[in-house]
C-alpha positions as CSV (number, residue, x, y, z in Angstrom):
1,X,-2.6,-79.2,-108.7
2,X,-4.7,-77.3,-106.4
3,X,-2.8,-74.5,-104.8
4,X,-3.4,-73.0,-101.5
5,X,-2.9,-69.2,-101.1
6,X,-4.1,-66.0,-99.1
7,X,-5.0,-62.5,-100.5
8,X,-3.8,-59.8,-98.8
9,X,-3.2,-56.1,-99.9
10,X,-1.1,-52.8,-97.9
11,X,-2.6,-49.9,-98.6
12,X,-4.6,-51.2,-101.6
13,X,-1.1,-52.7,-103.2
14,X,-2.6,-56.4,-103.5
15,X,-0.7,-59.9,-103.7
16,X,-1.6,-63.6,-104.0
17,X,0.8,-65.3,-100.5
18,X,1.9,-69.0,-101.1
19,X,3.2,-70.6,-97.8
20,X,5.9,-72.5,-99.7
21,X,8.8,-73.4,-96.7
22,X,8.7,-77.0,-97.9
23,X,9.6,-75.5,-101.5
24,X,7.3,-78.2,-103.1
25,X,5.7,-75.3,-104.8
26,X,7.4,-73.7,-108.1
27,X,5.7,-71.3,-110.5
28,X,6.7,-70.8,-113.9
29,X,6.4,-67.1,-115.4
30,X,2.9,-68.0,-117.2
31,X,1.5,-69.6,-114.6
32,X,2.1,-66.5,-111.9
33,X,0.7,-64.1,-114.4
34,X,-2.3,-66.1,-115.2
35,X,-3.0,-66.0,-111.3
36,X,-2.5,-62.1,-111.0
37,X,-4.9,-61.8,-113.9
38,X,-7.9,-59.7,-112.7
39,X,-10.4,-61.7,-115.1
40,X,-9.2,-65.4,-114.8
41,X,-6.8,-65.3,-112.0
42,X,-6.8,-64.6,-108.6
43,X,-5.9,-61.1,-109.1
44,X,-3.2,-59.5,-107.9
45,X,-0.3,-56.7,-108.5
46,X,2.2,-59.4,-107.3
47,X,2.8,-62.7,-105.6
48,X,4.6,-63.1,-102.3
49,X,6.1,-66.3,-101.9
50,X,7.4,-67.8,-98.3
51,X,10.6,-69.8,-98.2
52,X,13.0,-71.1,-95.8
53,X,15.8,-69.0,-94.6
54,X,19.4,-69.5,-96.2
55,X,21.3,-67.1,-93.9
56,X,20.0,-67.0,-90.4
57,X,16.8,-64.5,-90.5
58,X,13.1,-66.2,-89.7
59,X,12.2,-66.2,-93.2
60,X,12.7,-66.1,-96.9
61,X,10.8,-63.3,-99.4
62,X,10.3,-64.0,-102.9
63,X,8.3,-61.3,-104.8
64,X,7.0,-61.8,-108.1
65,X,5.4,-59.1,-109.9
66,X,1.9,-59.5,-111.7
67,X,4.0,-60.3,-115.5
68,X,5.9,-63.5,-113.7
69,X,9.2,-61.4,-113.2
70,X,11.3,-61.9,-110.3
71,X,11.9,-58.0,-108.4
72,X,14.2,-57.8,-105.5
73,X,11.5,-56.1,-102.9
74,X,8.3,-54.6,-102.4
75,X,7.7,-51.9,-99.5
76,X,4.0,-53.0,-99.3
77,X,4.9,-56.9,-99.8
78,X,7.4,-56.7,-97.4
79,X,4.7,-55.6,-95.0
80,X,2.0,-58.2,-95.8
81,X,4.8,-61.0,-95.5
82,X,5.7,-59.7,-92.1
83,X,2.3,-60.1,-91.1
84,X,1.5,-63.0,-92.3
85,X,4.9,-64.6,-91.1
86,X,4.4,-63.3,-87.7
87,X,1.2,-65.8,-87.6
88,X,3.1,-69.0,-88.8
89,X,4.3,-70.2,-85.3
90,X,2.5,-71.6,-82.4
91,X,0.6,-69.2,-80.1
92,X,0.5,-65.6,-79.8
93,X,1.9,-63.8,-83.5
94,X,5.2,-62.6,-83.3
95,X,5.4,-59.1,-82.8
96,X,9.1,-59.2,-85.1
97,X,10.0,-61.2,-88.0
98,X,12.9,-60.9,-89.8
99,X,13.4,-62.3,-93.4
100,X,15.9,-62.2,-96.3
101,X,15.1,-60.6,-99.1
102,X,17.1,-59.9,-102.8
103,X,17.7,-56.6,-101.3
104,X,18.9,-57.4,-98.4
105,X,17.5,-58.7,-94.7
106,X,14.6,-56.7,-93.2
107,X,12.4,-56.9,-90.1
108,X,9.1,-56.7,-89.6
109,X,7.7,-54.8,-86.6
110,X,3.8,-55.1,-85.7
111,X,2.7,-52.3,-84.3
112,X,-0.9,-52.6,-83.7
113,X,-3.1,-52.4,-86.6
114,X,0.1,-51.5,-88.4
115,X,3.4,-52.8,-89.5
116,X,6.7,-50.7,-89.8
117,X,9.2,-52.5,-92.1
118,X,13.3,-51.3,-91.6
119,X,14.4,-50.8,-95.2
120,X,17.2,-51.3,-96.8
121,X,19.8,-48.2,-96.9
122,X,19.2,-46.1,-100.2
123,X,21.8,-45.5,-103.1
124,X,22.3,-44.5,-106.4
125,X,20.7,-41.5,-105.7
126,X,20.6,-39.0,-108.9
127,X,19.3,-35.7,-108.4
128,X,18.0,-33.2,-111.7
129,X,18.1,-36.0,-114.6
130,X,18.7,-34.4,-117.9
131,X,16.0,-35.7,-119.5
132,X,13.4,-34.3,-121.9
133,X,10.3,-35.9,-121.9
134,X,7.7,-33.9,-124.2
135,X,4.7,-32.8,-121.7
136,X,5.9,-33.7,-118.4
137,X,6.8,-30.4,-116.6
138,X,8.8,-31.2,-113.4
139,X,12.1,-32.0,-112.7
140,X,13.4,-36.1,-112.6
141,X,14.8,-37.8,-109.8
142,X,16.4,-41.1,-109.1
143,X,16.7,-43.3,-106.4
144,X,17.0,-46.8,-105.2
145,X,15.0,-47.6,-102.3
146,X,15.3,-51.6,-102.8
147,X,14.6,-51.5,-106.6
148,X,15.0,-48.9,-108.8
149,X,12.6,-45.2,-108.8
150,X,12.3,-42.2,-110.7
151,X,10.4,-39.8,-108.7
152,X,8.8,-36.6,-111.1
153,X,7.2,-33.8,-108.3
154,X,4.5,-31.8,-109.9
155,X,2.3,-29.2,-109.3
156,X,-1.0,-31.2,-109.8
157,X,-1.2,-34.8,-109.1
158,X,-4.4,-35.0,-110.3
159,X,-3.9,-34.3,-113.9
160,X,-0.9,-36.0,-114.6
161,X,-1.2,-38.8,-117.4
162,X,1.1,-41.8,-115.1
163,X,0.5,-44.3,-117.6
164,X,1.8,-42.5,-120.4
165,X,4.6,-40.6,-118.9
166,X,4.8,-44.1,-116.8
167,X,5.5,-45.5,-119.8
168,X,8.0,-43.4,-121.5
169,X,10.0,-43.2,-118.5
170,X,10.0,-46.8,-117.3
171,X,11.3,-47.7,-120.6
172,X,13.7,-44.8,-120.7
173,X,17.2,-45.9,-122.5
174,X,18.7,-43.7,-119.3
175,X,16.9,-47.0,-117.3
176,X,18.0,-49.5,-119.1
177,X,18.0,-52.5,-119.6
178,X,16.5,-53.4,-116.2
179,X,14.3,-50.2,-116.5
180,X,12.3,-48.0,-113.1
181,X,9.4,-47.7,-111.3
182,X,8.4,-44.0,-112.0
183,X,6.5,-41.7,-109.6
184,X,4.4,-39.1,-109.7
185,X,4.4,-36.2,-106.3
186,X,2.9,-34.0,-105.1
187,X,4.0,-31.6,-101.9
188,X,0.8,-30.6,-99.9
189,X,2.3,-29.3,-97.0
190,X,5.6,-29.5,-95.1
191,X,6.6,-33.4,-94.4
192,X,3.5,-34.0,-96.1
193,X,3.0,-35.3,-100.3
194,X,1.1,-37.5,-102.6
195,X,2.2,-39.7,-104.8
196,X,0.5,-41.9,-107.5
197,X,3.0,-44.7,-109.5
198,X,3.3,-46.2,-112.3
199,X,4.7,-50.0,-111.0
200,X,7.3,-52.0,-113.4
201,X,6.0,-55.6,-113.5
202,X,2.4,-54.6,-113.6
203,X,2.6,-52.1,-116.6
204,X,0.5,-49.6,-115.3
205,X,-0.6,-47.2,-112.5
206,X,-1.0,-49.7,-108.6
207,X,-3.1,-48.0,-105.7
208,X,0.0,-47.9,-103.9
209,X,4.1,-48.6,-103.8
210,X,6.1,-49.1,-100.8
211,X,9.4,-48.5,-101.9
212,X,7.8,-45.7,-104.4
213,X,6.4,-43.9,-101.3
214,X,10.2,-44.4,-99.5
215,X,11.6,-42.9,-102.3
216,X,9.5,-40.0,-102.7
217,X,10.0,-39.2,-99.0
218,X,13.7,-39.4,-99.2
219,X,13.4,-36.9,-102.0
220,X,11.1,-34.6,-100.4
221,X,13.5,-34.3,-97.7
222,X,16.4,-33.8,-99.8
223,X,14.9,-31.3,-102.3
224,X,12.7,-29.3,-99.5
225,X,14.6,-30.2,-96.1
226,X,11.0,-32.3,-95.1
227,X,11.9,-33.6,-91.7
228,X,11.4,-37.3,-90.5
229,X,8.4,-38.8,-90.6
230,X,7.1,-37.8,-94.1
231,X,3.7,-38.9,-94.4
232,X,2.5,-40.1,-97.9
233,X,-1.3,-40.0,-99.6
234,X,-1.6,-42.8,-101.7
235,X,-4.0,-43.7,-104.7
236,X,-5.5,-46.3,-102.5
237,X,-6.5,-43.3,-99.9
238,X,-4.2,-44.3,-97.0
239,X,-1.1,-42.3,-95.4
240,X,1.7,-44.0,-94.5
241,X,5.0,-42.8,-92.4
242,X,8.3,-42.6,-93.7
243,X,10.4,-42.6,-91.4
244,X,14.9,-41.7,-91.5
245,X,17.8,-40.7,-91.0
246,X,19.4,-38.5,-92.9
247,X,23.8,-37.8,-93.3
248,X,24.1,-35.1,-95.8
249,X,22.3,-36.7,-99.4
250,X,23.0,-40.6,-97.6
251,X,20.0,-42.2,-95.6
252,X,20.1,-44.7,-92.7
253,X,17.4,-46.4,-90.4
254,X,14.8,-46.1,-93.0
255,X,11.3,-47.3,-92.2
256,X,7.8,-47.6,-94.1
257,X,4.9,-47.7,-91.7
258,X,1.5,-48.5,-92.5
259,X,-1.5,-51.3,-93.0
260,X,-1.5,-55.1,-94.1
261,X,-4.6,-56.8,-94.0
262,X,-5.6,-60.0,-94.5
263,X,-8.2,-60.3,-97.1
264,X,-9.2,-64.0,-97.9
265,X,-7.8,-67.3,-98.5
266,X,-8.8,-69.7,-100.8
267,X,-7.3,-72.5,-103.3
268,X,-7.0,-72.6,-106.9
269,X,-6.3,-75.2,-109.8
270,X,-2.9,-74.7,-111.5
């Protein structure tokens, strides 16, 4: 089978896109892996996969992550599919797609060069994890901004060891079973950090993480009263905008701002 796809990448977060509303494609575990494979593949952190609506929004988002795994959202996916859904349709691309995802229905707003995703509402927040992992100096957080985040703030980004302490934490017994996307931050100003993460699914540090970079900012807020937007360096080397509103430790009208581009397209044998 020859399969049709499109490469696109938000802030340096790549994935493989599959127009698939007439569901005749379906992808075993293997067979998505072996396409996000960097040497025989496509390469890719993650496949986004475009289906029909069940429940009334434009679209359906499917997100597969780089080992074949199923996740619920991506921040940066979600951005890339609202792009490239807003150019489906006849004419001018939309400037608003909506689409339901495991997490719940988002929208899609483009915004010139940009696209600014409302996220789901936040929960499970955990604040000061007692957790002792040998070497890691900084204090644990959790959050889930779509799918599950630990978020570690350190004093230097730079020399932090994220697949190692990626590792031990995304595999945490505290996590399980479904286990976390861990991140690493950095404050550099007021309303300003870094952040590098370590991405379940993948296995090791990505250039970027939407919902990571959501979670961080939430965090930031919460821990040193950051006001809205928070704006996020990412490994890639672009800032994004987080955007909220906060009630106390809850959070509502969340948004992630920042680039999808359209890289190439292409087909490959399956």
């Amino acid at each position: 089978m020859l399969l049709q796809f499109y490469k696109m990448n938000g802030a340096g977060n790549d994935f493989i896109v599959i127009d698939n509303r007439d569901l005749s494609i379906s992808l075993d575990e293997d067979t998505i892996a072996a396409l996000c494979d960097r040497h025989r593949g496509v390469g890719a952190d993650g496949i986004l996969a475009v289906e029909p609506a069940q429940h009334g929004a434009d679209f359906r988002f499917r997100y597969y992550n780089a080992d074949g795994g199923e996740a619920e959202m991506c921040g940066n996916g979600a951005r890339c599919f609202g792009r490239f859904t807003a150019h489906l349709g006849d004419g001018e691309p939309k400037e608003q797609v909506s689409f339901e995802t495991m997490a719940g229905t988002l929208t899609a707003h483009l915004i010139g060069e940009n696209v600014r995703i409302a996220m789901s509402n936040p929960h499970d927040l955990k604040l000061n994890l007692d957790l002792e992992i040998e070497g890691l100096a900084g204090s644990i957080h959790f959050i889930n901004t779509g799918v599950p985040h630990v978020v570690v703030f350190v004093e230097e980004l730079d020399h932090v060891d994220v697949l190692k302490y990626g590792t031990l934490l995304r595999y945490h017994s505290a996590f399980a079973p479904a286990g976390t996307n861990v991140n690493f931050a950095q404050v550099l100003s007021p309303g300003h950090i870094a952040i590098r993460t370590y991405e379940r699914g993948v296995e090791d540090e990505t250039l970027a993480c939407g919902t990571g970079m959501t979670a961080a900012a939430l965090l930031h807020h919460l821990l040193h009263a950051a006001a809205s937007p928070v704006k996020v360096d990412c490994a890639g080397g672009d800032t994004l905008e987080i955007g909220f509103l906060a009630h106390g430790s809850d959070f509502t009208h969340v948004t992630l701002s920042g680039p999808a581009d359209f890289v190439f397209e292409g087909a490959i044998e399956i």
